[in-house]
C-alpha atoms as an extended CHARMM CRD file, in Angstrom:
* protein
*
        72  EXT
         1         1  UNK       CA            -90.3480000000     -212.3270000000      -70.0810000000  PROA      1               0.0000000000
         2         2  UNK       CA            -90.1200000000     -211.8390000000      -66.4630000000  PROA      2               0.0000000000
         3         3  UNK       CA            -93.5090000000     -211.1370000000      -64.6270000000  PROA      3               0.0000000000
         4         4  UNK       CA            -93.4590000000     -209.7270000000      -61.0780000000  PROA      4               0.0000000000
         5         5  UNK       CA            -96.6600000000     -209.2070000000      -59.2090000000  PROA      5               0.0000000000
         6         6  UNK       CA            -96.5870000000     -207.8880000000      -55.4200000000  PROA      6               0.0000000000
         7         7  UNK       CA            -99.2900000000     -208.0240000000      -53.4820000000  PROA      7               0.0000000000
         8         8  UNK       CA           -100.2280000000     -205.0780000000      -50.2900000000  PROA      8               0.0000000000
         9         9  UNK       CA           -102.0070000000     -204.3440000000      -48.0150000000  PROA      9               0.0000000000
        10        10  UNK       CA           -104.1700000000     -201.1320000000      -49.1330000000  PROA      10              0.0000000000
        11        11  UNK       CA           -102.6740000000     -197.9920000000      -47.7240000000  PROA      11              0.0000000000
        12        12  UNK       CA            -99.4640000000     -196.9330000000      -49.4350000000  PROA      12              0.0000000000
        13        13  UNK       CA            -98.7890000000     -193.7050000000      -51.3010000000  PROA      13              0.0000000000
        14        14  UNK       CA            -99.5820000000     -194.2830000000      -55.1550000000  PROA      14              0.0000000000
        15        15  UNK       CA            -95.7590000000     -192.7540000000      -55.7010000000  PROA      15              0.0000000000
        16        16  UNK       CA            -94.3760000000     -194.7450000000      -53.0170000000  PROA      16              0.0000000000
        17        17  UNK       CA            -95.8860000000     -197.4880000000      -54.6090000000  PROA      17              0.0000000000
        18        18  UNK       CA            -94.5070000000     -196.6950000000      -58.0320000000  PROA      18              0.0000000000
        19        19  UNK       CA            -91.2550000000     -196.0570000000      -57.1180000000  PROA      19              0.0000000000
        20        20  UNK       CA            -91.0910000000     -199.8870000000      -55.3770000000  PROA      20              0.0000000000
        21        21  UNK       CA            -92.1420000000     -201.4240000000      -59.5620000000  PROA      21              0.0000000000
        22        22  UNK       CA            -89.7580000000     -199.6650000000      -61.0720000000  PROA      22              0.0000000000
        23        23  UNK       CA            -87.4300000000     -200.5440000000      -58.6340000000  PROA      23              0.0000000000
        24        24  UNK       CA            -88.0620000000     -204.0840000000      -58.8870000000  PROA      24              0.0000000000
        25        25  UNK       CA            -88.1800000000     -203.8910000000      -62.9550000000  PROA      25              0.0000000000
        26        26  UNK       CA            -84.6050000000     -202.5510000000      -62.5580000000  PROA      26              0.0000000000
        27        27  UNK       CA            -83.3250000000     -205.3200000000      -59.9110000000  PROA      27              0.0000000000
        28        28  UNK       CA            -84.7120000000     -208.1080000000      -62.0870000000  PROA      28              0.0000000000
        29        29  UNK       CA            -82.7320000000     -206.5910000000      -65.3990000000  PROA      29              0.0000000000
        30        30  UNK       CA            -79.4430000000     -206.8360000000      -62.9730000000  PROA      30              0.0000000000
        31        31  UNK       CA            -79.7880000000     -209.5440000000      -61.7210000000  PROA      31              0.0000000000
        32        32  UNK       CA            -81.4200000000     -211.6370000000      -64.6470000000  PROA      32              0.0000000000
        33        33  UNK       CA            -79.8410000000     -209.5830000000      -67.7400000000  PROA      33              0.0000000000
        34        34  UNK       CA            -83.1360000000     -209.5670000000      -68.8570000000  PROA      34              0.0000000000
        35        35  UNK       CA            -84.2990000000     -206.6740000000      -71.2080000000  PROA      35              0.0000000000
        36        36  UNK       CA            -85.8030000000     -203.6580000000      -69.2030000000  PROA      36              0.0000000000
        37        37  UNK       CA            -88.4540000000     -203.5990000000      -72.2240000000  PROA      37              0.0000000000
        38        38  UNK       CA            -89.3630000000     -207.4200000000      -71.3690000000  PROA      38              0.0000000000
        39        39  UNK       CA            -90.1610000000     -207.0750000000      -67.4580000000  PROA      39              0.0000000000
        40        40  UNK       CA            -93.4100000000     -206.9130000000      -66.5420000000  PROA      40              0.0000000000
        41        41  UNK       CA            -93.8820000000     -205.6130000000      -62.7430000000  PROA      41              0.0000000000
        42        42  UNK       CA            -97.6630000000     -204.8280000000      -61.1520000000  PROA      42              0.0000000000
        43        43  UNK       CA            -99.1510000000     -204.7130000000      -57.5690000000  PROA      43              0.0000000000
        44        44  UNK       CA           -101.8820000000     -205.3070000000      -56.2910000000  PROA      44              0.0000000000
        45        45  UNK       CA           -103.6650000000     -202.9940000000      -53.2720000000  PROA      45              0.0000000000
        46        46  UNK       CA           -105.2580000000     -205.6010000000      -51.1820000000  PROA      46              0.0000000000
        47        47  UNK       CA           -108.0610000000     -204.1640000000      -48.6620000000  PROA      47              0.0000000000
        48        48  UNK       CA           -107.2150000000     -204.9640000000      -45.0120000000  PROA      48              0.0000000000
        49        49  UNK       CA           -110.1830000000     -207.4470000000      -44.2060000000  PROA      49              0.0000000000
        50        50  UNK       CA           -109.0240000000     -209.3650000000      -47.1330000000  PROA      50              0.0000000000
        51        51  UNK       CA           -105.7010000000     -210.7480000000      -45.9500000000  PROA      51              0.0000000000
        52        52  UNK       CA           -105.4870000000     -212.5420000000      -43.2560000000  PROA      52              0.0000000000
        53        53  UNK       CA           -102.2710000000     -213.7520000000      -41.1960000000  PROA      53              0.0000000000
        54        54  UNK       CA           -103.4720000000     -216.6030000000      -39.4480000000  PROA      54              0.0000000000
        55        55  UNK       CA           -106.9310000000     -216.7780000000      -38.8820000000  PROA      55              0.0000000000
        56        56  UNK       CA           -107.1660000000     -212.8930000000      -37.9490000000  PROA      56              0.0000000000
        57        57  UNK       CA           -107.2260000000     -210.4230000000      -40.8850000000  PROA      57              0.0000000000
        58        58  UNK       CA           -105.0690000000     -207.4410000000      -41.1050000000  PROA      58              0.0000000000
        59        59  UNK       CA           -107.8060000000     -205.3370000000      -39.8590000000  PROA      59              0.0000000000
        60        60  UNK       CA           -108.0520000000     -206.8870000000      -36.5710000000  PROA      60              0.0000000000
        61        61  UNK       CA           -104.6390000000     -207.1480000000      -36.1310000000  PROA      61              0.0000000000
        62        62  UNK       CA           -104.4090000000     -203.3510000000      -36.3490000000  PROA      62              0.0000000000
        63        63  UNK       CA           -107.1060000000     -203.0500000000      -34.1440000000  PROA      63              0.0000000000
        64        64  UNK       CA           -105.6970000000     -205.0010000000      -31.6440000000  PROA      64              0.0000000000
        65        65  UNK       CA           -102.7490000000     -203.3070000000      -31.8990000000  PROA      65              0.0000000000
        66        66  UNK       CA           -104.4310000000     -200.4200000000      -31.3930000000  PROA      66              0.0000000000
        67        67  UNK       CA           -105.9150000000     -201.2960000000      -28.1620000000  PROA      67              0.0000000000
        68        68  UNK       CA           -103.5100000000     -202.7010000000      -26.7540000000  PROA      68              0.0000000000
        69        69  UNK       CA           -101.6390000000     -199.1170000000      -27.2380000000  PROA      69              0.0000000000
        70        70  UNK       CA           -104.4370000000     -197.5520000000      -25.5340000000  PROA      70              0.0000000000
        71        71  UNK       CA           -104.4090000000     -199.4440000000      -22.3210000000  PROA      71              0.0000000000
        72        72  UNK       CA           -100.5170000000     -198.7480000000      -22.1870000000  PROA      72              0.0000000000
């Protein structure tokens, strides 16, 4: 049994999100021949100041970003 888990940063659209699980569930059957009925596919919405790339979390890379876009 096939187990999939995919981890994100919060933020995405619940169908958007949805549409990426079944998507995978239906890669792995083609590309494993395993049954549909065995895959097991969940993410998990991470919250920004959680994850960190580096030693800076996602939310201070976005704020960064964002300044930097203001001084532009």
């Amino acid at each position: 049994m096939p187990i999939v888990h995919i981890s994100l940063v919060e933020g995405r659209d619940d169908e958007a999100v949805k549409a990426c699980v079944k998507a995978v569930a239906r890669t792995v059957h083609e590309t494993l021949g395993a049954p549909l009925e065995t895959i097991r596919v969940y993410a998990t919405s991470v919250p920004a100041m959680h994850w960190a790339v580096g030693e800076q979390t996602k939310d201070e890379l976005a704020a960064a970003r964002h300044n930097q876009s203001r001084e532009q």
